[in-house]
ROBA-72974 format. One record per residue (C-alpha): residue in one letter; residue number from 1; x, y, z. Coordinates in nm, 4 decimals, m for minus. Layout:
N
 res   n       px       py       pz
   A NUM        X        Y        Z
...
END
This chain:
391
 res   n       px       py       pz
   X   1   1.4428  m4.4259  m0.6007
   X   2   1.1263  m4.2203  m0.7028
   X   3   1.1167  m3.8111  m0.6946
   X   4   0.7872  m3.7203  m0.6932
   X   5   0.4873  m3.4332  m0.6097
   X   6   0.3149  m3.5526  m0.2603
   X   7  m0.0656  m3.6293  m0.2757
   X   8  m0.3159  m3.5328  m0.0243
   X   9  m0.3328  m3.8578   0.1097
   X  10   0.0604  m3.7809   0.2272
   X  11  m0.0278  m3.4719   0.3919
   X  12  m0.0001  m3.6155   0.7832
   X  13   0.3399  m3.8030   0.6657
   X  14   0.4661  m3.4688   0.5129
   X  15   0.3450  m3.2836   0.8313
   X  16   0.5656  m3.5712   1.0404
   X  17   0.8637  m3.5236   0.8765
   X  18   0.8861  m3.1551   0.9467
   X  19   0.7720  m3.1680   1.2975
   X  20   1.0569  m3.3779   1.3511
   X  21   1.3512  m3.1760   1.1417
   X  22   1.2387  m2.8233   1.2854
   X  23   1.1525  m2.9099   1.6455
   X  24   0.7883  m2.8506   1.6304
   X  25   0.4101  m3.0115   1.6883
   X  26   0.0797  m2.8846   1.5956
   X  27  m0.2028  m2.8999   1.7555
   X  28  m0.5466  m3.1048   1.6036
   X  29  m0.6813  m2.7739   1.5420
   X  30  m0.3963  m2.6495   1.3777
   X  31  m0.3765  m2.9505   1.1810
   X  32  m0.7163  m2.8917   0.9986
   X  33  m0.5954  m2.5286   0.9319
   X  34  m0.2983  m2.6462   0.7294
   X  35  m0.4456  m2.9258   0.5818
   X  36  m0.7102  m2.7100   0.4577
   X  37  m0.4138  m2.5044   0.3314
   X  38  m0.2429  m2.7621   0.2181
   X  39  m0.1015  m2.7630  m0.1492
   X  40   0.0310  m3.1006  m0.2544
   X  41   0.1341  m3.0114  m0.5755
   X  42   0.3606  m2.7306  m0.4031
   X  43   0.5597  m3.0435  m0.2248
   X  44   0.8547  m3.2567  m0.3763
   X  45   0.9739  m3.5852  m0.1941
   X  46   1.2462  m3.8271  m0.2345
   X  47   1.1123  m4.1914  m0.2029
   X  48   1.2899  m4.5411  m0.1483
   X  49   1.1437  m4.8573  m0.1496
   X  50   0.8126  m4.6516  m0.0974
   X  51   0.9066  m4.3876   0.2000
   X  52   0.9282  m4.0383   0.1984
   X  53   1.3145  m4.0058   0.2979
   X  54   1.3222  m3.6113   0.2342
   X  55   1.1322  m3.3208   0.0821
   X  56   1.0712  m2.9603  m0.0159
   X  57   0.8661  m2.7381  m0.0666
   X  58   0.8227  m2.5229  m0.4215
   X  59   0.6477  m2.2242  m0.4216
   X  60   0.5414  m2.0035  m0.7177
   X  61   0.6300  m1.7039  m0.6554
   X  62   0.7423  m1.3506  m0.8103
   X  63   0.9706  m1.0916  m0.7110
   X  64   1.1509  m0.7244  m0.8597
   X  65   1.4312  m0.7171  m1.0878
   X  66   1.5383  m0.4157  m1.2112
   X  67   1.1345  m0.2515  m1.0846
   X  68   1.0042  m0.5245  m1.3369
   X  69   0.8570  m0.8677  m1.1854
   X  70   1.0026  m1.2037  m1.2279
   X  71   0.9101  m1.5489  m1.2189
   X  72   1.0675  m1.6843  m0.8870
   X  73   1.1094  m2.0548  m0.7595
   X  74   1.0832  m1.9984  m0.3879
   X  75   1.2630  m2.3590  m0.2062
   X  76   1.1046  m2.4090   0.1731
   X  77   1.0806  m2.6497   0.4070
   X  78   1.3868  m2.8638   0.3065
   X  79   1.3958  m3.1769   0.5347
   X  80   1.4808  m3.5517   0.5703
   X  81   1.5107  m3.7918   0.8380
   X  82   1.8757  m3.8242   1.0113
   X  83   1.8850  m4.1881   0.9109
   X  84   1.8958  m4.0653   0.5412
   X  85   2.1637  m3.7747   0.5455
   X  86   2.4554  m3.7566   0.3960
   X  87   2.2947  m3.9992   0.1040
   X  88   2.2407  m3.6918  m0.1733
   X  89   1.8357  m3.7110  m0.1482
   X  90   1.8093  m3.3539  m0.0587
   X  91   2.0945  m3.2724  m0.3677
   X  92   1.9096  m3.5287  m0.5906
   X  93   1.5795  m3.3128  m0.5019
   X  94   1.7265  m2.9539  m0.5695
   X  95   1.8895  m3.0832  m0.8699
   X  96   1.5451  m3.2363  m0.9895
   X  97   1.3347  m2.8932  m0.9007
   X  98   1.6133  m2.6729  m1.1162
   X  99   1.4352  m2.8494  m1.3940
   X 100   1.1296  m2.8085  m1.2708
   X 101   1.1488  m2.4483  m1.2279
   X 102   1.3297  m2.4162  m1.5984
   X 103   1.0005  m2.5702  m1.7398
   X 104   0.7872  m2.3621  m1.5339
   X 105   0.9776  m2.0623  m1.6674
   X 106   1.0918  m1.9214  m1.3152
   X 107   1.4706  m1.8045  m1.4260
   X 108   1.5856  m1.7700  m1.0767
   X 109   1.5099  m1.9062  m0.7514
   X 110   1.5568  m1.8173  m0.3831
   X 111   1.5808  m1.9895  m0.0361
   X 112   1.6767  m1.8846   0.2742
   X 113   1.9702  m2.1352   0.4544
   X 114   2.0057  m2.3620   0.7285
   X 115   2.3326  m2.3701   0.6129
   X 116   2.5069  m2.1338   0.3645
   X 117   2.8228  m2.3497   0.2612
   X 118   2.5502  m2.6393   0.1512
   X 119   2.3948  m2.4598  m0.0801
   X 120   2.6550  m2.2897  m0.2070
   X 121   2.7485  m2.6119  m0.3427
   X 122   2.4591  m2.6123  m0.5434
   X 123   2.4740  m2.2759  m0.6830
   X 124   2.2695  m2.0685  m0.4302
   X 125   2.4598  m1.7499  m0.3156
   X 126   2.3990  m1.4607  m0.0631
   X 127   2.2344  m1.2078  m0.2242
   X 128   2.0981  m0.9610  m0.0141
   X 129   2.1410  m0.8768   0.4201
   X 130   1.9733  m0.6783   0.6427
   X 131   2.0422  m0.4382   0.9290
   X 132   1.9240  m0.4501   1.2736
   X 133   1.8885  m0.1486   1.4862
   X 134   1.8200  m0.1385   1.8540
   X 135   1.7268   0.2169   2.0404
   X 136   1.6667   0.3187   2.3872
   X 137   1.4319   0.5947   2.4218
   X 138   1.7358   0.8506   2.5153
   X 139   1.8173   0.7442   2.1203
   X 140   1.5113   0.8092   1.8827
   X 141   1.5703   1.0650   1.6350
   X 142   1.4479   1.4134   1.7483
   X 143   1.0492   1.5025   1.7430
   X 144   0.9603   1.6805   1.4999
   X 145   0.5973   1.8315   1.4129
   X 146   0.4681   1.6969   1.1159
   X 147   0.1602   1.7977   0.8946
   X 148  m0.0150   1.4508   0.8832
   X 149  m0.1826   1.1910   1.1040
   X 150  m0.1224   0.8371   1.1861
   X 151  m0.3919   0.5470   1.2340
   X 152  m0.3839   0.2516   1.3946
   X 153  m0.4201  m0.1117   1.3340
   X 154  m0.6767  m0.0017   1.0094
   X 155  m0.4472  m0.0643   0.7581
   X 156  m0.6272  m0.2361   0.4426
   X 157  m0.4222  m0.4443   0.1780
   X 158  m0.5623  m0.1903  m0.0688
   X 159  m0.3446   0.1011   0.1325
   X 160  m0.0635  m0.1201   0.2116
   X 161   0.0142  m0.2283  m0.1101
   X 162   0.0810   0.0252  m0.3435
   X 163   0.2959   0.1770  m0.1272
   X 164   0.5124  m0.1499  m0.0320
   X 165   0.5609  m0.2098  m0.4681
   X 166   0.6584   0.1924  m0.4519
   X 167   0.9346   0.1191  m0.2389
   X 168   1.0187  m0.2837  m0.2332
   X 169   1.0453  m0.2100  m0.6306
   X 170   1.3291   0.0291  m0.5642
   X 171   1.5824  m0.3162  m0.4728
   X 172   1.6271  m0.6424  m0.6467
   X 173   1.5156  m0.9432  m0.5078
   X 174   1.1983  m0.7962  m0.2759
   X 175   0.8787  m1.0429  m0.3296
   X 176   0.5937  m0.8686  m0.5050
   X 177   0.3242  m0.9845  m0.2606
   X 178  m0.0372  m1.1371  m0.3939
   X 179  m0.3411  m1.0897  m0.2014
   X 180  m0.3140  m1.3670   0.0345
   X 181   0.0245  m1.3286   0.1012
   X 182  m0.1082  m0.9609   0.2316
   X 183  m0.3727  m1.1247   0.4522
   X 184  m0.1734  m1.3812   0.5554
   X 185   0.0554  m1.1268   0.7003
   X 186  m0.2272  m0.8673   0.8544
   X 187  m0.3901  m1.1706   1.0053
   X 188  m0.1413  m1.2528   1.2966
   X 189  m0.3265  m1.1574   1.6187
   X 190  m0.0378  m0.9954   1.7965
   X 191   0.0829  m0.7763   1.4844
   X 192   0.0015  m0.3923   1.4798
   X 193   0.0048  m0.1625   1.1429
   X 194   0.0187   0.1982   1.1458
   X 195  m0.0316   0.4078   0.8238
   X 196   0.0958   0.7799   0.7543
   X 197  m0.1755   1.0336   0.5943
   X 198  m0.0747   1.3233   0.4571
   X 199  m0.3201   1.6421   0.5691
   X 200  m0.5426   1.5601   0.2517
   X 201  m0.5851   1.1757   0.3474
   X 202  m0.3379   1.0179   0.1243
   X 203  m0.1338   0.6994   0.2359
   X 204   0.2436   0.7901   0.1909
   X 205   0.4041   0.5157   0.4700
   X 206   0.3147   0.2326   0.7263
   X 207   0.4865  m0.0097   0.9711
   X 208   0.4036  m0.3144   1.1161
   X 209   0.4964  m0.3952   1.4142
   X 210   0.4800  m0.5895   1.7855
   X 211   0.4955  m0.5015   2.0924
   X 212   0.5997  m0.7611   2.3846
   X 213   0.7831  m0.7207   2.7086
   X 214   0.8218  m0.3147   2.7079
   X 215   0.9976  m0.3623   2.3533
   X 216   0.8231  m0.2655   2.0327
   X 217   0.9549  m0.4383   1.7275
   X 218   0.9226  m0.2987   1.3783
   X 219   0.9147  m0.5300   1.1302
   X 220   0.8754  m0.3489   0.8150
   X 221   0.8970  m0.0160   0.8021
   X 222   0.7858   0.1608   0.3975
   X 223   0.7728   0.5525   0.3420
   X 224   0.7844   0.7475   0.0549
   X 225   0.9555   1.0580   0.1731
   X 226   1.0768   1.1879   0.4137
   X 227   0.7677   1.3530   0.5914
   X 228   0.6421   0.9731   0.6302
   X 229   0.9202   0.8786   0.7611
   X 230   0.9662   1.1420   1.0559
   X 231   0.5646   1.0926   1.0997
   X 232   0.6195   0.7194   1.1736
   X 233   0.8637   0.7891   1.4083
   X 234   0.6837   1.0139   1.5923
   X 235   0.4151   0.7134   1.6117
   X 236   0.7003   0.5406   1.7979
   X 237   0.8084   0.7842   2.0003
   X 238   0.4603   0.8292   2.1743
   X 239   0.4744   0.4774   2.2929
   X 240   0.7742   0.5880   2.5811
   X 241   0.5838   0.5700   2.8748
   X 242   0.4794   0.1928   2.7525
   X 243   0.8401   0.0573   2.5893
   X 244   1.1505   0.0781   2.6972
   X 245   1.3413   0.0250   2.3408
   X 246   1.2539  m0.0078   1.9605
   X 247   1.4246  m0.2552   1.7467
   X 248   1.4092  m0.2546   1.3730
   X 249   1.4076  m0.6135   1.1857
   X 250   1.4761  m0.6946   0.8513
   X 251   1.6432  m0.3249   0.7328
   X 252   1.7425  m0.2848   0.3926
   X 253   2.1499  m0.2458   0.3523
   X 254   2.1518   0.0997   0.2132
   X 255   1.9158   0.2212   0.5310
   X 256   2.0508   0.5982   0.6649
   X 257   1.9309   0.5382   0.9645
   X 258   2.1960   0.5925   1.2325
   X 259   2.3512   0.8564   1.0284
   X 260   2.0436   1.0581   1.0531
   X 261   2.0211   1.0128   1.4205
   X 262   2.1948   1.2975   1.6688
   X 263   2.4044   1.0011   1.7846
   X 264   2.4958   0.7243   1.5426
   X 265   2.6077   0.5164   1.8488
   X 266   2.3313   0.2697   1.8417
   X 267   2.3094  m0.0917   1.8561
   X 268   2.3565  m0.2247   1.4843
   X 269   2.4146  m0.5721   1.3046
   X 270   2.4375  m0.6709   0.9580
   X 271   2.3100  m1.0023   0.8961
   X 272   2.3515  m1.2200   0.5344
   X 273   1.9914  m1.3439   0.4727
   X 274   1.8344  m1.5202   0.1729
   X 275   2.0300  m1.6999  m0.1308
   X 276   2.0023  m1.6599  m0.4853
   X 277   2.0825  m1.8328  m0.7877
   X 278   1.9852  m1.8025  m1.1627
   X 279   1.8160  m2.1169  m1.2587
   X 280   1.7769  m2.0280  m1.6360
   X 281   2.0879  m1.8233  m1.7378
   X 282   1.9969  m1.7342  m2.0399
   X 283   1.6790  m1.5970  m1.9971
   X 284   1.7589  m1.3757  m1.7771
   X 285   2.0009  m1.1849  m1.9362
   X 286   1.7936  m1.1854  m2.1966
   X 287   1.5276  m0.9952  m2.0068
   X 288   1.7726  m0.8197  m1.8320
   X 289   1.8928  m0.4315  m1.8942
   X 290   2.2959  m0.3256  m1.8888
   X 291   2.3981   0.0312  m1.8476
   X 292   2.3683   0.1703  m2.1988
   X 293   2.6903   0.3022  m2.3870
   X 294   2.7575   0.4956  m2.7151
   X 295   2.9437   0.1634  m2.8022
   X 296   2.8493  m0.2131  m2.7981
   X 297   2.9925  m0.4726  m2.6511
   X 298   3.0273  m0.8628  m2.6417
   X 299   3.2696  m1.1155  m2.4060
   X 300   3.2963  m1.4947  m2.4308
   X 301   3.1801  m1.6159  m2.0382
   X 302   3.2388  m1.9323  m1.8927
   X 303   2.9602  m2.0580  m1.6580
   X 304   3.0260  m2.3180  m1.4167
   X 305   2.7215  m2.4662  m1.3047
   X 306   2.6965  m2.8358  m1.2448
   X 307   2.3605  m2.8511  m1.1722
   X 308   2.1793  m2.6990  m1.4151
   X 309   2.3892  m2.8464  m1.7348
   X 310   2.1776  m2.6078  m1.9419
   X 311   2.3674  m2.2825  m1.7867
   X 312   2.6767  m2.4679  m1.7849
   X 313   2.9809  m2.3537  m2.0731
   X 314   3.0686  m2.1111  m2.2955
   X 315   2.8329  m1.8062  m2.3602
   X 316   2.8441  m1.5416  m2.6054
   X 317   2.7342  m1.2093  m2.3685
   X 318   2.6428  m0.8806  m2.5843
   X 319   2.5064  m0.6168  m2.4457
   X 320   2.4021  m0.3066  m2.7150
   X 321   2.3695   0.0503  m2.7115
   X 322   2.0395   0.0809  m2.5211
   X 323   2.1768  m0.2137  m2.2810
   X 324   1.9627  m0.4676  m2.4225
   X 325   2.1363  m0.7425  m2.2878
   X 326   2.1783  m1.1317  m2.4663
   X 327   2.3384  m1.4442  m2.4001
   X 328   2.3960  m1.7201  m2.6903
   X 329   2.5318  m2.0650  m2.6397
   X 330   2.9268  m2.0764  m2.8337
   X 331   2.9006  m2.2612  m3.1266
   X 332   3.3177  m2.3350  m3.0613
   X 333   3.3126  m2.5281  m2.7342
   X 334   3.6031  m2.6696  m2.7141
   X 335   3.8557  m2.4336  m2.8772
   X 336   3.6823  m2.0837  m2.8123
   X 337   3.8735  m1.9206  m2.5135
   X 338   3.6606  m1.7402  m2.2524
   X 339   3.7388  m1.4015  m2.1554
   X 340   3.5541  m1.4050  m1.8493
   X 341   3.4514  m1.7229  m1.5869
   X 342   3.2692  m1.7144  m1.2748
   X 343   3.0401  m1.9844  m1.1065
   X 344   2.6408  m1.9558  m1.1090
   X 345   2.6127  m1.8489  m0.7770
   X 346   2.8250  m1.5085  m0.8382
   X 347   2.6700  m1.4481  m1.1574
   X 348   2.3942  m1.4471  m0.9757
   X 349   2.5267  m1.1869  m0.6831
   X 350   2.6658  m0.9478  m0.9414
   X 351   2.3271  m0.8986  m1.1542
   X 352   2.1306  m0.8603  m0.8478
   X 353   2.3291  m0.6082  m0.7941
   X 354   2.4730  m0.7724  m0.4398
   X 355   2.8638  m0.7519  m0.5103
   X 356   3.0028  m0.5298  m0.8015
   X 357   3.2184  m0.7408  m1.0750
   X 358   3.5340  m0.5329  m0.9774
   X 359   3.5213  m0.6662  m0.6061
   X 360   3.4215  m1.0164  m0.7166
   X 361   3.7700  m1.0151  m0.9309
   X 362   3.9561  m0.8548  m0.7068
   X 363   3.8535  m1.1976  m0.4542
   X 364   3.9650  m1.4101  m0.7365
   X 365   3.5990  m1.5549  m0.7786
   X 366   3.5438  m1.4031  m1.0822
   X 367   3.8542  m1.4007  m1.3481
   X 368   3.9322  m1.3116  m1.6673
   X 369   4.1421  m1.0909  m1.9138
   X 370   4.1552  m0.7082  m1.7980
   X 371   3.9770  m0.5307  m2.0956
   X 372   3.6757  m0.7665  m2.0088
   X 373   3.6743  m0.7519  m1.6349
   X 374   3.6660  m0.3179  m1.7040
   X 375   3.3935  m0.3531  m1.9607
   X 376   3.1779  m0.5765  m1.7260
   X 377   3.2214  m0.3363  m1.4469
   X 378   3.1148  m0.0736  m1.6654
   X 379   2.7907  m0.2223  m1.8237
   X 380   2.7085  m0.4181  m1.5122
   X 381   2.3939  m0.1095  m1.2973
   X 382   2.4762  m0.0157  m0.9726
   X 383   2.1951  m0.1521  m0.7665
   X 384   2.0236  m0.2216  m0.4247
   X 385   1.9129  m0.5879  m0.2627
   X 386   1.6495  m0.6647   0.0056
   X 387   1.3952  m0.8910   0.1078
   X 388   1.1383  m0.7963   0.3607
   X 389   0.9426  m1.1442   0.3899
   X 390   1.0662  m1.4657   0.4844
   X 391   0.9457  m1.8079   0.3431
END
């Protein structure tokens, strides 16, 4: 049994493997597009007796904490052949790339599931949803005249993205983009962006979107204020002679959408999207800020985390009075008592901001003595997940 990076060379046998696990083929031309693409250094496989039995993909990647950017270990294109399941290569491979990422210094990583319970057994939780909203014309919010203009498929990465970091920076876990992950996503043929000006010419919102079969689909939808955001929608509402409904993808949890609407009776779902999970523990509170208090504060936390044997035990977590938060290994492992114990996974959820401590103890997932449970709900910031892109 070998775990290694893929070469070139391994690119077509790579490429086979995933055709076959997600139910797709590309064409020749394709195939000199990706291969030109192609990153082998991004791509881990599991090898016996010389053959690639499974693999993933690790990509470098950064996302907002707390408005600040973090090292991220983005997991993709998870796969193996169905004569090797149920043999741990793919658990052998995510156990191998928490290392990976530790050494790289990427403190947390993301995926998004085939499956939630499997990787839940290997310390990935939910940590974010989105909303989907779909209206019929008789349901757009009400026109309203707007001082402003909106253009059309002109938007420029150099528009786009100061305003996406203005608002993706507002939630945990949204990707801070790079250039080609901009062009990469203005480059689809059949995808339409539309930017907000203010009367003076200055960018303040955008969505991009599709239209297909008298349905136009916004897919990401940024605005600074409110004037962008009743601008945009105006956009959309021109398009009624053309469409016959709008559906919003990929809506951040805390959207006020419906509420705003003159009837909230819409077509809604909530859907759990990407996982989470803190690969280095430590370093992460470290760099992380609590809610400050006139008082410090310290509790002994138990980490359960099997996989990643450096997160896993008895922690010293202080937080002081500007909420400069630490974690230290216990000196005392075997007779030091914790006052708090939760697994990886909803460590993970309640720093992100996903589930609040008092809800997570309340479930029974998180335990501990009283006092502690009340001063981790108090030092523990309210916050906001999302994640706009998908990988």
């Amino acid at each position: 049994m070998v775990i290694r990076q893929l070469t070139m060379e391994e690119f077509e046998t790579g490429l086979a493997l995933d055709e076959y696990a997600f139910h797709f083929k590309l064409s020749e031309e394709d195939k000199v597009r990706e291969k030109q693409r192609y990153k082998p250094e991004r791509n881990w496989g599991f090898y016996e007796d010389g053959e690639l039995g499974a693999q993933l993909t690790l990509l470098p990647l950064s996302l907002y904490i707390q408005g600040k950017v973090i090292p991220m270990g983005g997991i993709a294109g998870v796969s193996t052949w169905p004569e090797n399941r149920r043999q741990g290569m793919v658990a052998k491979l995510l156990t191998h790339v928490l290392g990976t990422m530790k050494d790289a210094g990427q403190t947390i990583s993301m995926l998004h599931p085939f499956l939630i319970p499997f990787y839940r057994r290997f310390g990935w939780e939910v940590y974010c949803e989105h909303k989907e909203y779909v209206l019929s014309a008789k349901q757009y919010p009400a026109r309203k005249e707007i001082q402003g203009t909106v253009k059309r498929d002109r938007a420029t990465v150099g528009e786009l993205e100061p305003l996406y970091h203005a608002f993706a920076a507002r939630y945990n876990g949204t990707l801070m983009r790079d250039r080609d992950w901009w062009e990469n996503l203005l480059q689809q043929e059949d995808r339409h962006s539309a930017v907000f000006y203010t009367i003076s010419g200055e960018p303040q919102g955008y969505i991009l979107y599709k239209i297909g079969n008298r349905e136009l689909t916004v897919e990401e939808f940024v605005y600074l204020n409110e004037t962008a955001r009743q601008g945009l929608w105006t956009f959309i509402r021109n398009h009624e002679a053309t469409v016959d409904q709008v559906k919003l993808t990929r809506v951040p949890a805390d959207d006020l959408l419906p509420f705003l609407l003159p009837d909230p009776r819409i077509k809604q779902h909530s859907h759990p999207y990407f996982m989470a999970r803190l690969v280095n523990a430590q370093a992460f509170v470290n760099d992380y800020s609590f809610v400050k208090s006139a008082e410090p504060g310290e509790a002994v936390i138990y980490i359960e985390d099997e996989h990643a044997p450096w997160n896993n035990g008895l922690w010293k977590l202080a937080v002081d009075e500007q909420g400069q938060g630490s974690l230290t290994a216990a000196l005392d492992q075997d007779n030091l008592e914790a006052d708090l114990r939760c697994g990886i996974g909803v460590l993970t959820a309640m720093l992100l901001g996903y589930k609040r401590p008092a809800e997570l103890a309340r479930s029974g997932i998180l335990t501990g003595k009283e006092q502690s449970l009340q001063w981790l709900e108090a030092r523990v910031p309210a916050a906001q997940t999302a994640l706009f892109d998908f990988f």
